[in-house]
Every structure is written in structure tokens, then in C-alpha cells.
C-alpha positions as CSV (number, residue, x, y, z in Angstrom):
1,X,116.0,118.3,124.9
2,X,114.3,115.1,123.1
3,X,112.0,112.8,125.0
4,X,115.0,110.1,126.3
5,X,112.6,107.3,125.2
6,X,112.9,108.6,121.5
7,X,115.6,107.2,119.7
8,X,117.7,108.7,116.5
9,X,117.9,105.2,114.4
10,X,116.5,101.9,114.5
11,X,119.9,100.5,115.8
12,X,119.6,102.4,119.4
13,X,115.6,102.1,119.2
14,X,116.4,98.3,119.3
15,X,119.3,98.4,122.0
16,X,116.9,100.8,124.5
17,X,114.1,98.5,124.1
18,X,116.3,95.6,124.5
19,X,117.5,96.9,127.6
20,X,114.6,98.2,128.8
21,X,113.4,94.5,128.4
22,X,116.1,92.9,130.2
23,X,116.0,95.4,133.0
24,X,111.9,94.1,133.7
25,X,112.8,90.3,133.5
26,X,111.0,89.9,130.2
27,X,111.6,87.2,128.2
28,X,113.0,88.1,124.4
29,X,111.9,86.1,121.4
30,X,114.0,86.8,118.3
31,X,113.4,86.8,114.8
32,X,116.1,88.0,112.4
33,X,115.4,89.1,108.8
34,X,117.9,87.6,105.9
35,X,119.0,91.3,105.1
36,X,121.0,93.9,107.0
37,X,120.1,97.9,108.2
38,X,120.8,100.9,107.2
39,X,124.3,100.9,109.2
40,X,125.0,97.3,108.5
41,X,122.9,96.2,111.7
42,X,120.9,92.8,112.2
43,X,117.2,93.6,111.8
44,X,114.6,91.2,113.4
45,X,111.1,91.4,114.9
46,X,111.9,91.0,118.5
47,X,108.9,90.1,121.0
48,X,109.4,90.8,125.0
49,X,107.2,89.2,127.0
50,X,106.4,90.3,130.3
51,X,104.5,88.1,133.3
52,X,102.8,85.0,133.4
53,X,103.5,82.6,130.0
54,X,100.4,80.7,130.4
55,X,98.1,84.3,131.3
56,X,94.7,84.2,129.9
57,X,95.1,87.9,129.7
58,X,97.2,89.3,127.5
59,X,97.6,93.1,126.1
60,X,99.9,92.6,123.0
61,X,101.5,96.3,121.1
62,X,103.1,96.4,117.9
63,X,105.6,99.1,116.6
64,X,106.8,99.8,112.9
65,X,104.2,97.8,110.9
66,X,104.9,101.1,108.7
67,X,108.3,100.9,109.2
68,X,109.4,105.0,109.7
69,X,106.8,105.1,112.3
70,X,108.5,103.0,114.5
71,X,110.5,105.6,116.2
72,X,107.2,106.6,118.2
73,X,105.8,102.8,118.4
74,X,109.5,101.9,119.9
75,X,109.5,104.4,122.5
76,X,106.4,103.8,123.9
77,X,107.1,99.7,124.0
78,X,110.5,100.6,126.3
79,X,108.4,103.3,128.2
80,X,105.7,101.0,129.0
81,X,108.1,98.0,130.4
82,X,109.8,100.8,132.9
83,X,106.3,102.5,133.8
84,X,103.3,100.1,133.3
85,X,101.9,98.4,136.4
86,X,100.7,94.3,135.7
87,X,98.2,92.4,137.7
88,X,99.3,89.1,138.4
89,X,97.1,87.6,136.0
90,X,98.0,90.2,133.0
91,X,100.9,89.9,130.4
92,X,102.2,92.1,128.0
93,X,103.8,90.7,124.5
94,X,105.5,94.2,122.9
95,X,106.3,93.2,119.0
96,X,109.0,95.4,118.3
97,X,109.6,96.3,114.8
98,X,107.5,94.5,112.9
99,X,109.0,96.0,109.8
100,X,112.5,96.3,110.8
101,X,113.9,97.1,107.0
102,X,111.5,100.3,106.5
103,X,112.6,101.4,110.3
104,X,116.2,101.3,110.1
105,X,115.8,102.4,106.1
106,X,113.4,104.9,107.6
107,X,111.0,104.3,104.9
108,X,107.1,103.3,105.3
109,X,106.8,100.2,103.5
110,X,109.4,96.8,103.6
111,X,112.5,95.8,101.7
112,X,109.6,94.7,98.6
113,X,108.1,98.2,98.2
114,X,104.7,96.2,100.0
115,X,102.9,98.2,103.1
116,X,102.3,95.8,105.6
117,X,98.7,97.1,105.9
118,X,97.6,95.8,103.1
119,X,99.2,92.7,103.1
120,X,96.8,90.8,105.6
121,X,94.7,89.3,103.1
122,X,93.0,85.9,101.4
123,X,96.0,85.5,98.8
124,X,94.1,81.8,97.9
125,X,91.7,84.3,96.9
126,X,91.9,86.9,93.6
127,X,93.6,90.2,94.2
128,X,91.6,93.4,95.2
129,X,91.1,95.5,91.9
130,X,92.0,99.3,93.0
131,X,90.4,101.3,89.3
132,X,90.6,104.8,91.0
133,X,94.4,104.0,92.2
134,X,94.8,102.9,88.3
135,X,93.7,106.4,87.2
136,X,95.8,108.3,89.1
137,X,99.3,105.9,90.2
138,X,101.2,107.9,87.1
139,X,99.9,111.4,88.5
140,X,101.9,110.3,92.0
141,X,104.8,108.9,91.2
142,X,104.9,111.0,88.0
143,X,109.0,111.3,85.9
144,X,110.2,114.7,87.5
145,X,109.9,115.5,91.1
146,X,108.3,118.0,92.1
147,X,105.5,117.0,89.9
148,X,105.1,119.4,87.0
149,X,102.3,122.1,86.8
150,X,100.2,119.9,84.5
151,X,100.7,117.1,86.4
152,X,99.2,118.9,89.9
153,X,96.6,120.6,87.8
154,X,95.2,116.8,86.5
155,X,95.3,115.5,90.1
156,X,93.6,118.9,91.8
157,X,90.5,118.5,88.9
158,X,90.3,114.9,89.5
159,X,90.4,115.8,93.4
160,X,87.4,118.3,92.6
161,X,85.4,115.7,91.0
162,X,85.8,113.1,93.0
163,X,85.9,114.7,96.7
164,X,89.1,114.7,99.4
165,X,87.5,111.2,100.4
166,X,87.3,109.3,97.8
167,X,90.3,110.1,96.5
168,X,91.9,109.5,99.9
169,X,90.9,106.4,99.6
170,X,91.9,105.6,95.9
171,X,95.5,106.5,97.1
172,X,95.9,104.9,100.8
173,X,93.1,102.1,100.8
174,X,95.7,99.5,99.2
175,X,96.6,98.6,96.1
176,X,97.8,95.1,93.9
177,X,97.9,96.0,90.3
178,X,101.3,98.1,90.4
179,X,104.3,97.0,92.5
180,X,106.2,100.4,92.3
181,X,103.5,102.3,93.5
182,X,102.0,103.8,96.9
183,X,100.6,101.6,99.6
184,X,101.3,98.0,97.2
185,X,100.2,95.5,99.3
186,X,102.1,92.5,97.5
187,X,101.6,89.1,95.9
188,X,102.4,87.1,98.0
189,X,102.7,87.4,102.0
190,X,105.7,89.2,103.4
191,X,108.6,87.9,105.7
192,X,106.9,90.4,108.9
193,X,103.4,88.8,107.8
194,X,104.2,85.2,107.8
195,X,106.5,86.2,111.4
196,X,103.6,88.5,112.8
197,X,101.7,84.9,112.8
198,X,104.2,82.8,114.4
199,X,104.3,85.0,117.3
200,X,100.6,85.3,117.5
201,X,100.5,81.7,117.7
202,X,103.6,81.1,119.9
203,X,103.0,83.9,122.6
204,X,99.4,84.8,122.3
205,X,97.8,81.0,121.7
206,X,96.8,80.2,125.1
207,X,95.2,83.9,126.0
208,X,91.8,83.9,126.3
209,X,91.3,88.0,126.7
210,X,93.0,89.5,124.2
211,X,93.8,93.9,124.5
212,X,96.0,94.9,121.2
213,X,97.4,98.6,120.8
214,X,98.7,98.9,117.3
215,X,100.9,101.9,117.4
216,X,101.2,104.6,114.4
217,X,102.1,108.1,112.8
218,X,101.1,110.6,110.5
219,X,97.0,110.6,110.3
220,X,95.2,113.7,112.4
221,X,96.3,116.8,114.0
222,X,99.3,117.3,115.8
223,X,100.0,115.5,118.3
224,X,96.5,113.9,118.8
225,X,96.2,110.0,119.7
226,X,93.3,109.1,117.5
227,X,92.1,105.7,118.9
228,X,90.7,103.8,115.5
229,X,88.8,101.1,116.7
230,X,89.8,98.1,114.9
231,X,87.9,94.5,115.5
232,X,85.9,92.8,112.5
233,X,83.4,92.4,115.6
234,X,81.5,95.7,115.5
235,X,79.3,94.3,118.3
236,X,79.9,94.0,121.9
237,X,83.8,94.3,120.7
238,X,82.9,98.4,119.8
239,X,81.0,98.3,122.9
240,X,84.0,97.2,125.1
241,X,86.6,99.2,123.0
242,X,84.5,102.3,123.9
243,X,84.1,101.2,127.9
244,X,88.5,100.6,128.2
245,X,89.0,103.9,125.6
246,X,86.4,106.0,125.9
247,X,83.4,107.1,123.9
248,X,85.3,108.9,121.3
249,X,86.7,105.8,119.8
250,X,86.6,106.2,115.8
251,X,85.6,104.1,113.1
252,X,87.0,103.6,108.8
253,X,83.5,102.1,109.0
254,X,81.4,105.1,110.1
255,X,84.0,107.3,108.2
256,X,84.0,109.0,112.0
257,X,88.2,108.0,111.6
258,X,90.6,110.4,109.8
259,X,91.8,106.5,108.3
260,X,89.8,105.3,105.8
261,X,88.6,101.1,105.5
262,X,92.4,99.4,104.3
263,X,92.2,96.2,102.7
264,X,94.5,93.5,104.7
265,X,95.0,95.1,107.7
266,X,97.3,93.2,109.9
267,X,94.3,93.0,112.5
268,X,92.9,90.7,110.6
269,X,95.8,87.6,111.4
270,X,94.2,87.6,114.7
271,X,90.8,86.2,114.2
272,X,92.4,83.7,112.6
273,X,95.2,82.6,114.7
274,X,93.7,83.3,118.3
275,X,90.1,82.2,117.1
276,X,89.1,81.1,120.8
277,X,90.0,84.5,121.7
278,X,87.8,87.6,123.0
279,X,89.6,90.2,121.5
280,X,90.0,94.0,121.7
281,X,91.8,96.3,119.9
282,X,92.6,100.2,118.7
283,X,95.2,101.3,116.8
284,X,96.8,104.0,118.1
285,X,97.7,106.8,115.4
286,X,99.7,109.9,116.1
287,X,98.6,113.1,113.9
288,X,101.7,114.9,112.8
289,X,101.2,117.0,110.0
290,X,97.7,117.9,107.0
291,X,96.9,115.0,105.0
292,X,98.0,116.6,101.6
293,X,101.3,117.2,103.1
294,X,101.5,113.5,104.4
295,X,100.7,111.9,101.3
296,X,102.9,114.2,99.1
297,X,105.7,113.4,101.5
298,X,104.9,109.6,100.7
299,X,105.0,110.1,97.2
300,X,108.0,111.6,97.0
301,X,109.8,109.6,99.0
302,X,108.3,106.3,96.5
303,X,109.3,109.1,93.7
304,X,112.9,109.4,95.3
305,X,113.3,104.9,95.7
306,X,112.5,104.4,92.1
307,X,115.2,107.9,91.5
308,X,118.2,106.8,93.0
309,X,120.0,109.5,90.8
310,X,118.5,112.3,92.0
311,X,120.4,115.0,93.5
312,X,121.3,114.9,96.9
313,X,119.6,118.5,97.9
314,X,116.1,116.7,96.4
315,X,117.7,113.5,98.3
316,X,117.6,115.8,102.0
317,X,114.4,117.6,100.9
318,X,112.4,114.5,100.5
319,X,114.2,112.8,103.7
320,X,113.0,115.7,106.1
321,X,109.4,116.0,104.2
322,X,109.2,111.8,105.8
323,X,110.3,112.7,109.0
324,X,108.2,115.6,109.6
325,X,105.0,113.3,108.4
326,X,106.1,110.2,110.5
327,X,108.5,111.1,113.2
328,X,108.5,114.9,114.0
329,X,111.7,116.0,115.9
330,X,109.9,117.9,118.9
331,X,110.2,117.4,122.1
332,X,106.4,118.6,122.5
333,X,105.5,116.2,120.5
334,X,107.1,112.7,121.6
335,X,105.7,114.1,125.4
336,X,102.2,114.0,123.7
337,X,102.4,110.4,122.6
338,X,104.4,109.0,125.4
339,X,102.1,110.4,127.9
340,X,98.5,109.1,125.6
341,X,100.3,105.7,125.1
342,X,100.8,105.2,128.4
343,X,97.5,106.3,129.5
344,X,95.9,103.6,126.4
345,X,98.0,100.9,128.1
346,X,96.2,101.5,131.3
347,X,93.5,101.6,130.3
348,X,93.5,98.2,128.3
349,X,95.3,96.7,131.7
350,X,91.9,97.8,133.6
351,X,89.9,96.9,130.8
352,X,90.7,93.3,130.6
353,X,91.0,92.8,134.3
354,X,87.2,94.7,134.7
355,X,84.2,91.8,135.5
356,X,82.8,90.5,132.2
């Protein structure tokens, strides 16, 4: 028997945590997006705010920035408003989908092909050049699926020369030069980015302590809550990260992290909307399956969007290869999380509320 938290679609993900919020007294803050779900449902970025509105403290999550990964962040969000403990001085804004399209569509990126991710940055600015995602975007997303023997061979030799890292990095760093491919992170900002800042501003203007657990799948081993630290301020911010979280917090930095350094992050929005702010944040990312298989499952599944012919075996295949990297249908494994968010969300509670 599943987790109960867990939900099978983004419809009943939103309905539980929706509940869950009015059963705690939160207050709900909607935002609906101009397109529908998977079943026809309203999708929206909803925000439940529990405790004081004017708290200088404030621990903020976020669920589905990568949109199939939701199904964990989601769970966690309604598990924390029935189980988590607030000080009177302490509230909790839980952003619920922030990509509602890729959760209900159970796909990673948004309705534009663009991973939120890497769609925090300067666009005033000129775009990040990717070359080593240039060299190999037609070896991923090549015409047949599975990729032909030739194909695989290129991309192995070119994995040989250039190391697991570097080419991890190539693929999932971010990428502006080709909007059908893996981890695109736009031209322009998104509907969830421009959102993600009104409800910084609106709900998270007036805090002065800032915790933020940013919740995610399919990096590390199974089952394993890396905590990635992720502040620009890798000063006394690391230092209080590691105090609230433990010495074992990782770093894209230090290349300690099973991540590797993204450009736009959506942590970034944060310096520059709660600027008065001391802030403190992890994201919180799940492992589920080996990296090869994760990024092969992405692949496919970008192979599969731009292949709407394809046959509906290959269709299943490539559905369940997602699934298995992103949401893995084991009870085991949602009991993991659950219990490791919970525990983060403690922690960040006693964190901000510790002496300065």
C-alpha cells in the first residue's frame, strides 16, 4: 500500500493539498495558468500560508519547479501542514506546483519545452552560450528512438574524452541556443517565473529570516535526501545551512553535490525580491535511479514530445522510464522522503527560531 500522502495525478495532488490546507486554517492564494491539465483540470500555482501574515520568520517550500517531480514535492507540502509544529513567531508559505502544466502532463519542463531551472536569469543581459550542449543536442534527441548503434557509440567516445562530469554538465547545466532540446531554459521568462516573483513579493516581503526547502527528484541514490546547499552567499549563509542541516550539506560549487552549478536557478529570484532578507536555503533532491538512466529517460521523453507519432508500446516504454526517474511507485520509497522532509522542515523551524 502507497504512502496516503502520495497522489496518482496532479488533479488529486492539488485537491489533498488543498484540503490539507483548509483543514490547518491556512490561508490559499491562487494563481491559475491560461491552459488546462492533462484531464481537462484548472492548473495554478497555489500558495497556503500558515501563521502569522506579518512573521519576520518565514520557511517557504516549493513543489514541481520540474514539473513530474511534483508528486513527491506535493506530498510532503500536505504532510507537513497535518504534522509540522509552528512557533508563534514562524510561518510557512508552501508553493504548490510551481509548474503545474509539466505536473499534470507529467513531464519535467513547462507548456514551452523551458526547465524552470534555468530560467532565473538576467534576460536584459545576452544569453549563456552552451558549445558542449551544441556538440552533442543531435546525439540526444537523435531521429529514431532508441538511439542507433552509431549514434550511442559517438556519445560513449565523446563521454570518454571528455569525463562523466563534464559531459553531465554540457547536458543538464542549461541551455539557450536550441528550443527543442534538454534542459532549454527560454527567451524570455516563463508564466511560473514571473508568478514565483509575485508570491515572493506578496507573501515573503515583510520576513526578515528567510528558511527555503526547494523540493526535487531523480539526482543520487535511492531514496537518499541530498541536501544541496543553495544561497549565492557562501559565507555565514553555508555556515548556518550546515548548523539547521547538518555538516553533510553539498555544494555544485565544491562539486561535493551529485548536481552540478545550473545557470538561472530559481534561487536566484530571491536575492532580488526579499533583498532585506537573511536567507537560507537547501534544495531537497530525492535519488531515484543511476544518472545514465535518468538522463536517457529525459531524453526520450523530449525524443517522444517532438514524436507524437510514435507507437504507443514506445509511447508506455518512455512514460514508465519518467516515472521510475522522477516518481518511483514504491511505497519504500515515498516513506523515505516523507520521513527526511519532515525531519528538513524541523530542522529549518529550529533553525530560524535558534539565537543569532
Amino acid at each position: 500500500m502507497n504512502t496516503p500522502l502520495f497522489s496518482p495525478s496532479y488533479r488529486n495532488a492539488r485537491a489533498h493539498f488543498l484540503a490539507a490546507a483548509s483543514a490547518c486554517g491556512a490561508r490559499v492564494y491562487t494563481q491559475a495558468l491560461h491552459l488546462f491539465g492533462a484531464q481537462g483540470e484548472l492548473l495554478a500555482m497555489d500558495v497556503a500560508v500558515q501563521g502569522p501574515p506579518d512573521a519576520s520568520k518565514v520557511l517557504m517550500t516549493t513543489s514541481a519547479v520540474h514539473g513530474i517531480e511534483g508528486f513527491c514535492g506535493s506530498a510532503i507540502q500536505t504532510g507537513l501542514m497535518q504534522h509540522l509544529a509552528l512557533p508563534a513567531d514562524v510561518a510557512v508559505v508552501h508553493v504548490h506546483a510551481v509548474n503545474p502544466h509539466g505536473f499534470s502532463h507529467r513531464r519535467r519542463v513547462n507548456e514551452d519545452n523551458i526547465d524552470l531551472n534555468r530560467n532565473f536569469i538576467d534576460f536584459n543581459r545576452p544569453l549563456p552560450v552552451n558549445a558542449d550542449y551544441a556538440e552533442v543536442h543531435r546525439l540526444l534527441l537523435p531521429a529514431q528512438w532508441p538511439p542507433s548503434t552509431a549514434d550511442q557509440a559517438e556519445l560513449e567516445a565523446l563521454a570518454q574524452v571528455w569525463g562523466e562530469r563534464r559531459l553531465q554538465i554540457a547536458i543538464t547545466s542549461g541551455q539557450y541556443q536550441f528550443p527543442e532540446g534538454v534542459w532549454f531554459g527560454g527567451l524570455t521568462p516563463t508564466w511560473s517565473h514571473l508568478t514565483f516573483r509575485k508570491v515572493l513579493q506578496a507573501h515573503l516581503g515583510q520576513a526578515r529570516h528567510i528558511a527555503w526547502i526547494d523540493l526535487h527528484t531523480g539526482l543520487g541514490p535511492y531514496g537518499h535526501g541530498e541536501r544541496i546547499f543553495a544561497c549565492t552567499d557562501t559565507g555565514t549563509a553555508l555556515q548556518r545551512a550546515r548548523q539547521w542541516w547538518g555538516p553533510e550539506i553539498t555544494s555544485v560549487q565544491t562539486g561535493t553535490s551529485k548536481s552540478v552549478p545550473l545557470s538561472g536557478p530559481i534561487q536566484m529570484a530571491i536575492d532580488q525580491e526579499c533583498p532585506a532578507a537573511q536567507y537560507t536555503g537547501i534544495c531537497l533532491e530525492f535519488g531515484t535511479v543511476p544518472l545514465a538512466q535518468m538522463i536517457l529517460a529525459m531524453r526520450a521523453e523530449h525524443w517522444l514530445a517532438l514524436h507524437p507519432e510514435a507507437p504507443p508500446e514506445l509511447c508506455t516504454s518512455i512514460r514508465e522510464g519518467m516515472q521510475q526517474a522522477f516518481n518511483p511507485p514504491s511505497a519504500d520509497w515515498q516513506a523515505q522522503v516523507w520521513a527526511q522532509g519532515l525531519e528538513a522542515a524541523r530542522q529549518a523551524v529550529q533553525g530560524l527560531c535558534a539565537p543569532a
